[in-house]
C-alpha positions as CSV (number, residue, x, y, z in Angstrom):
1,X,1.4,-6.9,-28.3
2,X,5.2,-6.5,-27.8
3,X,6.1,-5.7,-24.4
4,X,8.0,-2.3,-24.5
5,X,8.9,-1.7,-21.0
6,X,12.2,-2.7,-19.7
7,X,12.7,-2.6,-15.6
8,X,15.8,-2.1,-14.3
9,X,16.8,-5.6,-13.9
10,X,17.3,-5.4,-17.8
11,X,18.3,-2.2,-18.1
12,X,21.1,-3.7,-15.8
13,X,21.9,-6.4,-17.8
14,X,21.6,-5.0,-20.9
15,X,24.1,-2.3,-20.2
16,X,26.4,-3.5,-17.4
17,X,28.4,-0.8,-15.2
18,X,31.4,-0.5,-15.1
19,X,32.0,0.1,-11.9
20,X,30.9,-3.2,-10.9
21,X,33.5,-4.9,-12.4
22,X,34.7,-6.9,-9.3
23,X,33.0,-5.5,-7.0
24,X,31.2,-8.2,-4.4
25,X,27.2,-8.5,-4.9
26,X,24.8,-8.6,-2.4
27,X,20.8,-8.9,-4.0
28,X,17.6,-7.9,-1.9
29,X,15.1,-10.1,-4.0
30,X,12.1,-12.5,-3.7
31,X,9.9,-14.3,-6.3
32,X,8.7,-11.0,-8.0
33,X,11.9,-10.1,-8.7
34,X,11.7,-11.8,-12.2
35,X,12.3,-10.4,-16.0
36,X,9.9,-10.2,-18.9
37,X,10.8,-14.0,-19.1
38,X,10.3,-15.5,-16.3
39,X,14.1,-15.3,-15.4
40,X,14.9,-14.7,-11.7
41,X,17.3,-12.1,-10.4
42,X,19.8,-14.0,-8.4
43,X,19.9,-16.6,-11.7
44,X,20.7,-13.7,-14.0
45,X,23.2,-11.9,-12.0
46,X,25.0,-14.7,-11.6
47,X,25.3,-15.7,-15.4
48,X,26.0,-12.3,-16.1
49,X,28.2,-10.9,-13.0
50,X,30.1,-14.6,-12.9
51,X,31.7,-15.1,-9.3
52,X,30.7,-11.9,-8.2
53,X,27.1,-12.6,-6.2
54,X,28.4,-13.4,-3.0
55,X,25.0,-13.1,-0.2
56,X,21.3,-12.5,-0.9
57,X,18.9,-10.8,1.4
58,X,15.0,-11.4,1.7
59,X,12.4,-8.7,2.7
60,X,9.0,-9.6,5.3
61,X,7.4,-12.9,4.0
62,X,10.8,-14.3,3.6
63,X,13.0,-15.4,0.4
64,X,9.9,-17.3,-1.2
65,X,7.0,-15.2,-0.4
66,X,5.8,-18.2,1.8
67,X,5.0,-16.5,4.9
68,X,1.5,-16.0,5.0
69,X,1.1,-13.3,7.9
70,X,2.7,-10.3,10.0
71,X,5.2,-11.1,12.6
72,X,6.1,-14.8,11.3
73,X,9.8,-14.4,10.6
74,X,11.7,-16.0,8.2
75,X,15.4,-18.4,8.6
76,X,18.2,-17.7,7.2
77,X,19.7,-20.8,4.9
78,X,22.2,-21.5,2.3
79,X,20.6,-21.2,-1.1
80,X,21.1,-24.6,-2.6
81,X,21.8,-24.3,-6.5
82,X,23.6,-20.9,-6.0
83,X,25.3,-22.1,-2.7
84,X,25.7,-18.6,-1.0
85,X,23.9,-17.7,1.8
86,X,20.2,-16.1,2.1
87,X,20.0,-13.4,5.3
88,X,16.1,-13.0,6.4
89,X,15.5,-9.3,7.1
90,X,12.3,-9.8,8.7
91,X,13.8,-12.0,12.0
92,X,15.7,-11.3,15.5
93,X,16.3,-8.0,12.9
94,X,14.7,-6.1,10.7
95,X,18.4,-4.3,10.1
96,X,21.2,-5.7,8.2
97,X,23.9,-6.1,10.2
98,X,27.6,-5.3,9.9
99,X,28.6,-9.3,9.4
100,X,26.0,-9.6,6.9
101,X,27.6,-6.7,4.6
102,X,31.2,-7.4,5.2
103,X,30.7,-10.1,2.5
104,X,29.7,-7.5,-0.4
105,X,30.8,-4.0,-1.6
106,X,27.5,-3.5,-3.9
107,X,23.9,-4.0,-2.7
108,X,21.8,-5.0,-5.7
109,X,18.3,-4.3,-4.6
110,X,15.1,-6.1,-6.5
111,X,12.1,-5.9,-5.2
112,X,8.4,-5.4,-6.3
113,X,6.9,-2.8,-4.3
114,X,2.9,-2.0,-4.6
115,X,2.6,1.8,-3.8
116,X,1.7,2.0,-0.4
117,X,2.7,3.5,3.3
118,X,2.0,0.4,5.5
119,X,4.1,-2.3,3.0
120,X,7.3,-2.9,4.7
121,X,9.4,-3.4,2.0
122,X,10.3,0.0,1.4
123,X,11.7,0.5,5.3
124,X,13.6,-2.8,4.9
125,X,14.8,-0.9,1.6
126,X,15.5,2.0,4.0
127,X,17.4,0.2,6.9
128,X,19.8,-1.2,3.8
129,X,20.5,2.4,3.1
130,X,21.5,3.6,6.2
131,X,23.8,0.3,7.0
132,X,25.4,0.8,4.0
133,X,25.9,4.9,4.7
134,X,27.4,3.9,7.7
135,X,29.6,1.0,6.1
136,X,30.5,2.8,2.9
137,X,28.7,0.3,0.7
138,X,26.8,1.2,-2.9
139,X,23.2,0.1,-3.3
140,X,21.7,-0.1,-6.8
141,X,18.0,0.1,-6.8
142,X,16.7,-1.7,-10.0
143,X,13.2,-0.2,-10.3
144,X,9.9,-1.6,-10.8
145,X,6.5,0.0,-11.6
146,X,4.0,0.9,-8.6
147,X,0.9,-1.2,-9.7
148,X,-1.6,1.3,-8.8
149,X,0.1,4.2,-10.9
150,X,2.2,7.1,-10.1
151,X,-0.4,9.8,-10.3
152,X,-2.5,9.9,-7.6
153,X,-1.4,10.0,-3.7
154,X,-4.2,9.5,-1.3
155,X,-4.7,10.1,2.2
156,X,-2.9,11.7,5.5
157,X,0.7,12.1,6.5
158,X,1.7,9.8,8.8
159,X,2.4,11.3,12.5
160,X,6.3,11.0,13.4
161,X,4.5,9.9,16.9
162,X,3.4,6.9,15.1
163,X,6.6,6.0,13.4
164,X,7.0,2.1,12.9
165,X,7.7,-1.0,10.5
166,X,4.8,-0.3,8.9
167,X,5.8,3.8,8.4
168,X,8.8,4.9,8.9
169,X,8.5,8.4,7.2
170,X,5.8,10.9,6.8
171,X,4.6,9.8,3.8
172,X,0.7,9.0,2.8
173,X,-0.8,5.6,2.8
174,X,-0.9,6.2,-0.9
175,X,2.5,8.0,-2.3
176,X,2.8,7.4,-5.9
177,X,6.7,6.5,-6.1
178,X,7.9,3.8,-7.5
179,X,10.1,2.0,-5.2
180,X,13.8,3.7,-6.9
181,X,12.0,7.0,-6.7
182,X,10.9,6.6,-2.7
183,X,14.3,5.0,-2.3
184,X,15.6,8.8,-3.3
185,X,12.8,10.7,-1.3
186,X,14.3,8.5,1.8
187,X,17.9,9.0,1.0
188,X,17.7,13.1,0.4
189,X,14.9,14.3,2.0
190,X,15.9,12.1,5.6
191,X,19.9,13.0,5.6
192,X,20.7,9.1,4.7
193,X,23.3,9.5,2.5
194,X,23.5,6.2,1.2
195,X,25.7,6.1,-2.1
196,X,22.5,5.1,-4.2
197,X,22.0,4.4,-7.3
198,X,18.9,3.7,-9.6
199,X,18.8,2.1,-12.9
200,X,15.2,3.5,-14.7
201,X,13.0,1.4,-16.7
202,X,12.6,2.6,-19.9
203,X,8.9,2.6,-21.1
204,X,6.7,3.1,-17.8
205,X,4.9,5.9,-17.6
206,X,3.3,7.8,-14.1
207,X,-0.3,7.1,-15.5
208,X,0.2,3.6,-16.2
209,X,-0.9,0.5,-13.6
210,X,-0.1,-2.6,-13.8
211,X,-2.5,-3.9,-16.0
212,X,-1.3,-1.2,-18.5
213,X,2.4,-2.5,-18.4
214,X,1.9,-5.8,-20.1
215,X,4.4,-7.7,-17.2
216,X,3.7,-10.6,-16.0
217,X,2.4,-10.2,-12.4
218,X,4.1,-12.8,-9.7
219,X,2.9,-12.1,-5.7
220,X,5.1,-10.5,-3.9
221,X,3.5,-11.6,-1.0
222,X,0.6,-14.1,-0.5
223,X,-1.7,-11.9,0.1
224,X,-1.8,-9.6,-2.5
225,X,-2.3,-12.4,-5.7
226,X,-3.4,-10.0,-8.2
227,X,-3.3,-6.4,-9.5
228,X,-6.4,-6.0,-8.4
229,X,-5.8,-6.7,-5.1
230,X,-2.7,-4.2,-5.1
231,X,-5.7,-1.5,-6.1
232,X,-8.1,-2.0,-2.9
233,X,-4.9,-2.6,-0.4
234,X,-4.2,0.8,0.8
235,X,-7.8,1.3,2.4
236,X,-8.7,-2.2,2.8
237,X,-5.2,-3.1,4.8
238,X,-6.7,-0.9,7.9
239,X,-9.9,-3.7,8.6
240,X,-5.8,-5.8,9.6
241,X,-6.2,-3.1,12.8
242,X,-9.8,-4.4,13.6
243,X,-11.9,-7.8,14.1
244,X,-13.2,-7.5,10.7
245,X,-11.9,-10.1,8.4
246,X,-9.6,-8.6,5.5
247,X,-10.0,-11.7,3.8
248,X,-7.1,-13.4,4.8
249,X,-7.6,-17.7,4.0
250,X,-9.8,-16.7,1.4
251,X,-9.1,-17.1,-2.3
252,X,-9.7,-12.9,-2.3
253,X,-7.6,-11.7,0.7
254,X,-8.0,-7.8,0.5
255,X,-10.4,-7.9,-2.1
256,X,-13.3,-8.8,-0.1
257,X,-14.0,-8.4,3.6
258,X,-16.7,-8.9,6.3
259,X,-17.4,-10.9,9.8
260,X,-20.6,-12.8,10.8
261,X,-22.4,-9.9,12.6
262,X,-22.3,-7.3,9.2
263,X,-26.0,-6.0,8.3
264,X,-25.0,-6.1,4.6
265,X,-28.0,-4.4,3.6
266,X,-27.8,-1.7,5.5
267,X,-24.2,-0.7,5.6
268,X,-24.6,-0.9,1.6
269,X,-27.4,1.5,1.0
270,X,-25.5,4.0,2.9
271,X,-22.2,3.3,1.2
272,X,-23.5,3.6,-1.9
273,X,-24.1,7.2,-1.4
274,X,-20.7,7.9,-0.6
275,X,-18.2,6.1,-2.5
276,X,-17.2,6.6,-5.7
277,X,-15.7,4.1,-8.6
278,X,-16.5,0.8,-7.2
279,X,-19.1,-1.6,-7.0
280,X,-19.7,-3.3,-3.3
281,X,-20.7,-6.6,-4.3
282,X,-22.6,-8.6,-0.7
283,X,-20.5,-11.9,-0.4
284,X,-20.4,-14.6,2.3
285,X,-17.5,-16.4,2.7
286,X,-15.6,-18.4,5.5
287,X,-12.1,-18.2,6.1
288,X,-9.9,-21.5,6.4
289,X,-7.1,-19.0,8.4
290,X,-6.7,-16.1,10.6
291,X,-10.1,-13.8,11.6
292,X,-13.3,-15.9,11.8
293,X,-11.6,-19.2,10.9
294,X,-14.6,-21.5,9.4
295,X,-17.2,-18.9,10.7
296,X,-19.5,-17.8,7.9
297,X,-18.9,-14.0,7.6
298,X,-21.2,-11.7,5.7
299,X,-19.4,-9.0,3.8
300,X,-18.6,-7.1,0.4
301,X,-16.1,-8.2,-2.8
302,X,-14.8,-4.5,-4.1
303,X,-15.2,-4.3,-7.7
304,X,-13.5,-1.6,-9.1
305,X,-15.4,0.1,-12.1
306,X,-13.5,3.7,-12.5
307,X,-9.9,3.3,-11.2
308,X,-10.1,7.3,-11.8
309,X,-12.8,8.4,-9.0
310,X,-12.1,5.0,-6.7
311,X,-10.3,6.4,-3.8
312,X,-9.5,3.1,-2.0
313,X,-8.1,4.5,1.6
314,X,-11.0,6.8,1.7
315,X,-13.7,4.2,0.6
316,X,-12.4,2.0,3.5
317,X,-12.5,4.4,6.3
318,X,-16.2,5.3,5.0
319,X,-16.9,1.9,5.4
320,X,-15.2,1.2,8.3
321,X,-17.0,3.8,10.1
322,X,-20.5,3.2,8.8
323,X,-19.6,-0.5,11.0
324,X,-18.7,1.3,13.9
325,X,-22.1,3.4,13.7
326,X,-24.4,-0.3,12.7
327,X,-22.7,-2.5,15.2
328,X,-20.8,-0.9,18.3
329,X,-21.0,-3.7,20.2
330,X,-19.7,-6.1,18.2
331,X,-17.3,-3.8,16.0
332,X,-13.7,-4.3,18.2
333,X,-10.0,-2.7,17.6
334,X,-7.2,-4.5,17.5
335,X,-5.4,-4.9,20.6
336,X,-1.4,-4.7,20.3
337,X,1.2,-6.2,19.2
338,X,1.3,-5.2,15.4
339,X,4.9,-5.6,13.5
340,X,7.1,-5.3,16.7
341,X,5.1,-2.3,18.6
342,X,3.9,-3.7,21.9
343,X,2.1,-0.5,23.0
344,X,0.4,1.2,20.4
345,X,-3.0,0.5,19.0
346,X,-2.7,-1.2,15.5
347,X,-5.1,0.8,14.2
348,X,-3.0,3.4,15.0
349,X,0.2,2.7,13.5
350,X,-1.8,1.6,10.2
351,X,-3.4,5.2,9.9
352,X,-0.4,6.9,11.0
353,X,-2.5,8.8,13.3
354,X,-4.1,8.5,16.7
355,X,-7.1,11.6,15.9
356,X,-8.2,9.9,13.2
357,X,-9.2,6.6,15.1
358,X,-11.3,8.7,17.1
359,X,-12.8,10.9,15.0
360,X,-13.5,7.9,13.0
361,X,-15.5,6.8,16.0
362,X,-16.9,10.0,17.1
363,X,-18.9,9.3,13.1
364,X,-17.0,12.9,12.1
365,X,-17.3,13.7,8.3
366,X,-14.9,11.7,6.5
367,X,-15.0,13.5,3.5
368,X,-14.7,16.9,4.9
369,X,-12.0,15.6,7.0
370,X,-10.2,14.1,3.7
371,X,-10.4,17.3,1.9
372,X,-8.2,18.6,5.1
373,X,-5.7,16.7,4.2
374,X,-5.4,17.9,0.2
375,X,-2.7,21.0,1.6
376,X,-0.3,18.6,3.1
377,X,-0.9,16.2,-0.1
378,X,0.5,19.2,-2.0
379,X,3.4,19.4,-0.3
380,X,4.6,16.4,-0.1
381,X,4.1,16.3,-3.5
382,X,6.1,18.8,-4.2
383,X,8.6,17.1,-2.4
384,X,8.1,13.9,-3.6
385,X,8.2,15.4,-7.3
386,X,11.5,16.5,-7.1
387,X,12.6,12.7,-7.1
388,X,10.0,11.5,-9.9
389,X,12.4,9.5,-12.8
390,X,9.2,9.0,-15.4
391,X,6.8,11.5,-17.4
C-alpha cells in the first residue's frame, strides 16, 4: 500500500518558503527525524537550502539517540560530514543560549514526539520558543504524528507546584497534540509569542496511531523501540518514580515491568478485574542495566488487545497501587534527584501532583478518583482544540 501521508519535512521540501530564501538555518533534529525514505533532516536541508544550514541542536538523549537514561547529558561536537556545529540541549543547559542563536535567523525544528506530559522534548521545544521570542528569531515546526492518536487525552492536570523538565505546563500525561499543535497551545495559551510557524502533514488524521500511518518507525529515544511501547508509556513511565523495574536493560523497556519481591498471582487476579483492553502477561526477566541489574524480577509484559478501552496511565496507577497494598514493605518511592529537581519526590513531578501519591497510598478508589478528573479533561480540551490542525 502507497504511503499517503506527507509530514512536514516534505511538505517543506516539496514547497519551499519563500521567506527562507537566505535566511540562516538552525535544525532541532535526532535520528527520527527521517522522511518516508530513510532520508535524514539535516542531509535534506542541506541539498535543498544549499549554504544555508548553519548550527543543529539535539533534544534529551543527545544528537544520536544514544543516551540511554535521565540526567546523562550529551557534548556538543562539530558534525563531521556537514561540518557545522551540533549544540546539546540536554547539558550545563536545557536553554538555548544567545551565542547559540546568533548563528541563525530561522529555527527548523524536527523532532518525533510520542504524545505524552513527562517526555521532554516538547519543553526543550518550548525553551527554543521563548529564546527565540526574546531574540526575534522564526521557528518552523515541521510536524509529525503523535503515535498513540490524537483523540483521546488521559489523566490529571499537572499542578503548577510541580512544574519541571518533565512538565512544564498544565497539561495531562496524555494530551493528544501532535508536537506542531502543542507547540501552538505553548506559544498562545502561555503569552510566548514566538514567531512560529507550522508546516501540516497532509494525510494524518486525529484517530490514526502509528501503526495506521504506514511510516517507518525509528526510536527517538532508546527506550521507547517500538509503537507499542509509545502505547503503554504514559502509565508505565510512573514505575521510573519507584523501585519497580520499568524495564529498562531489557529487550522490552516500558513494555514489561516487575522486581523480584512481585506476587504475580495475586496482583493479577485483582488486576484483571479492573483494567480494561489489555492482557497482563506474568514474565520474569533480569535486567543487564539500571533497577535490579541481573536480579531475576517477577513481573507482567502489557499486551494491548483494544487500543479503544486500554487507558494506559490509569491501568498503571491501578497496578501500582494494588503493589503498594501486596508488598508495603518492600514497595519504595524514588528518592530525589529526577531531571534537575533536587527536592521533590519523583513520583511527584511524574504525576504532576503531590495528592495523588498519597491517595494512591492511602488504596483510595482510582477509578472514582479518575472520573474526577473528566471536567478538567474537558476543558483543556477545549482549549487544546482550538489549536488542533487535522480532522
Amino acid at each position: 500500500m502507497k504511503n499517503k501521508i506527507a509530514i512536514g519535512l516534505e511538505e517543506l521540501i516539496a514547497r519551499p518558503p519563500e521567506y527562507l530564501k537566505g535566511k540562516r538555518l538552525g535544525l532541532l533534529s535526532n535520528p527520527a527525524s527521517i522522511d518516508n525514505q530513510f532520508n535524514h533532516a539535516s542531509r535534506l536541508i542541506h541539498h535543498f537550502f544549499p549554504g544555508q544550514l548553519k548550527t543543529l541542536f539535539s533534544p534529551q538523549h543527545g544528537f544520536y539517540a544514544e543516551k540511554q537514561d535521565n540526567m546523562i547529558e550529551s557534548d556538543h561536537f562539530l558534525e563531521p560530514q556537514l561540518n557545522i556545529p551540533v549544540y546539546s540541549l540536554y547539558n550545563d543547559t536545557r536553554i538555548p543560549t544567545k551565542k547559540m542563536f546568533d548563528q541563525i535567523d530561522v529555527l527548523l525544528v524536527d523532532i518525533q514526539d510520542v504524545g505524552t506530559r513527562v517526555y521532554t522534548f516538547i519543553y526543550t521545544v518550548s525553551y527554543c520558543l521563548e529564546v527565540a521570542a526574546r531574540l526575534k528569531k522564526k521557528v518552523i515546526i515541521l510536524d509529525r504524528p503523535n503515535p498513540i492518536g490524537g483523540t483521546q487525552v488521559e489523566g490529571n492536570i499537572l499542578s503548577k507546584d510541580y512544574a519541571s523538565f518533565v512538565g512544564r505546563f498544565p497539561v495531562p500525561m496524555r494530551h493528544g497534540l501532535t508536537i506542531g499543535e502543542i507547540s501552538q497551545f505553548f506559544n498562545q495559551e502561555f503569552h510566548i509569542e514566538c514567531d512560529l510557524t507550522v508546516i501540516p502533514m497532509k494525510g494524518w488524521r486525529r484517530q490514526m496511531y502509528w501503526q495506521d500511518t504506514c511510516l517507518p518507525w525509528i526510536p527517538p529515544s532508546p527506550n521507547l523501540p517500538t509503537p507499542q511501547s509509545c502505547m503503554v508509556y504514559p502509565g508505565q513511565v510512573i514505575f521510573e518514580g519507584t523501585n519497580i523495574s520499568e524495564g529498562r536493560g531489557t529487550t522490552l523497556p516500558f513494555e514489561q515491568f516487575g522486581a523480584p519481591f512481585l506476587d504475580t498471582k495475586k496482583i493479577k487476579a485483582q488486576a484483571d478485574e479492573m483494567i480494561k483492553g489489555a492482557f497482563y502477561r506474568p514474565v520474569n526477566f533480569e535486567p543487564t542495566s539500571g533497577k535490579w541489574k541481573g536480579n531475576l524480577c517477577k513481573g507482567f509484559q502489557i499486551h494491548i488487545t483494544s487500543k479503544e478501552e486500554f487507558k494506559p496511565y490509569l491501568s498503571s496507577l491501578i497496578l501500582m497501587q494494588l503493589i503498594i497494598k501486596n508488598h508495603k514493605n518492600k514497595f519504595k518511592f524514588k528518592e530525589p534527584p529526577y531531571e534537575y529537581e533536587f527536592k521533590q519526590m519523583p513520583i511527584d513531578l511524574i504525576l504532576g501532583s503531590k495528592t495523588l501519591r498519597k491517595k494512591l497510598t492511602a488504596l483510595e478508589d482510582l477509578i472514582a478518583l479518575s472520573n474526577q478528573w473528566s471536567k478538567e479533561l474537558k476543558k483543556f480540551k477545549s482549549i487544546s482544540g482550538k489549536y488542533h490542525l487535522y480532522e
